[in-house]
C-alpha positions, 0 to 999 in steps of 0.5 A, a space after each residue: 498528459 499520461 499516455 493511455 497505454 502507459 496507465 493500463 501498465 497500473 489499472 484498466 477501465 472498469 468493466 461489466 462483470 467481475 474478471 481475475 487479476 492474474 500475475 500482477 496483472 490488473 483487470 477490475 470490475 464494477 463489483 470486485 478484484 481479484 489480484 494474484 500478489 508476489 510475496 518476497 520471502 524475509 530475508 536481512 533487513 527489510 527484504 520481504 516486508 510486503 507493504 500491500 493495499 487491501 481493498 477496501 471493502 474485502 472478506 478479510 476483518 481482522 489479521 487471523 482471516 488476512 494470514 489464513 487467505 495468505 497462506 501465512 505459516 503458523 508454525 514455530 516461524 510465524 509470519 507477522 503484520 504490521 501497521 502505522 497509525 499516522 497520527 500517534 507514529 505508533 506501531 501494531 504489530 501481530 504474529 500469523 497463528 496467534 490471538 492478536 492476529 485475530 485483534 488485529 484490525 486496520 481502516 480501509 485505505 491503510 497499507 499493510 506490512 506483511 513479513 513473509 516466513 515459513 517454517 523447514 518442511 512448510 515454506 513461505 508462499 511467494 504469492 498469494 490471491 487477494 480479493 474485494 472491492 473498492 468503495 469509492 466513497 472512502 475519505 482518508 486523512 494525511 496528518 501533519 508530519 512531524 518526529 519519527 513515524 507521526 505523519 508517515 500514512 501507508 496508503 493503500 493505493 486502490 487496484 484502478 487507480 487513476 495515478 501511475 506515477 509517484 507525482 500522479 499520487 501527489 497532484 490527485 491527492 492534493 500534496 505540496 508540490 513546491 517550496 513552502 515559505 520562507 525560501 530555501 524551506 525546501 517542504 514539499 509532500 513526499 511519497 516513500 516505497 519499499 522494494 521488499 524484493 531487495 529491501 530499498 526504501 525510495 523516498 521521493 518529493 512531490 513536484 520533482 523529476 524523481 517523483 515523475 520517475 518513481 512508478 507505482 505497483 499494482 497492489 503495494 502500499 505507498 507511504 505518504 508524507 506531508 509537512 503541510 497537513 493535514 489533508 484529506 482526499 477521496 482517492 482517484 479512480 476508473 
């Protein structure tokens, strides 16, 4: 069994009125959150691709309002989004200060990809406040994996969550955490991060000491992947 202080690291009880969420602190309520997220600038490679859980009711309805409550430059180097549809492998894609911004819409419980740029004169935040809610009654889906993106679900991983470990993510959700037959198929469900500040991409399998040791951060997308899909599950919460 996890340790009590060992999940207030991640997410705290609910509490009787709305408090801020300060320096990637989480402290949550009955009615809202309040998170002030670190944003990694871009860089080479994947370095400042911020994968962020949005909560999942929240002010912001398309990407044009997410870019403007980020702070997004919308100068000649625009800051952009993206997001996965996991069961096509397709990817949307829209740039801060353009008309597909304002198209850009996504589910609730879908993680988001932030590409943080800036412009000479007008530089790149390095964090920004989120705010919104979580609804509780909210079912996503893991579709069955297969070739390239299809079945690679960015989960928006609510701000009190339950789970603090990428094995918490795995038991709550319902993910393989053994071999599947026949013997040797080695399928089991996978839970995948990227660090934005130095553009790693972990990925780990449900049921292993890796799992046990990959800890969760508050505010950021994990991607989830799972070879006996689909599954569907409420996410786990205070």
């Amino acid at each position: 069994m996890l340790k009590q202080n060992s999940r207030l690291t991640l997410a705290v009880a609910l509490v009787a009125a709305t408090t801020l969420i300060a320096g990637g602190v989480a402290i949550a309520s009955n009615t809202g959150f309040k998170i002030n997220k670190p944003l990694t600038v871009a860089g080479a490679g994947q370095i400042g691709n911020n994968w962020l859980s949005i909560p999942y009711f929240s002010p912001y309805t398309n990407g044009a309002e997410l870019c403007a409550q980020l702070d997004f430059s919308i100068g000649a180097v625009k800051a952009s989004l993206l997001k996965i549809n996991a069961v096509n492998g397709a990817a949307s894609t829209a740039s801060c200060g353009t008309p597909a911004a304002g198209a850009f819409t996504w589910n609730p419980g879908d993680g988001i990809r932030v590409r943080n740029a800036g412009d000479i004169g007008d530089p790149a935040p390095t964090s920004a406040i989120i705010v919104g809610s979580h609804n509780p009654s909210t079912s996503l889906s893991i579709p069955d994996a297969g070739g390239g993106n299809i079945g690679n679900f960015w989960f928006a991983v609510p701000y009190h969550t339950t789970a603090v470990t990428a094995q918490d993510l795995c038991n709550s959700v319902g993910m393989t955490s053994v071999p599947i037959p026949p013997p040797g198929s080695g399928s089991r469900g996978q839970v995948g991060r990227l660090n934005s500040v130095s553009g790693a991409f972990t990925t780990v399998s449900c049921g292993t000491d890796a799992a046990l040791a990959l800890t969760l951060v508050l505010g950021e997308a994990v991607r989830l992947r799972e070879p006996e899909g689909p599954i569907s599950f409420v996410p786990a919460h205070f």
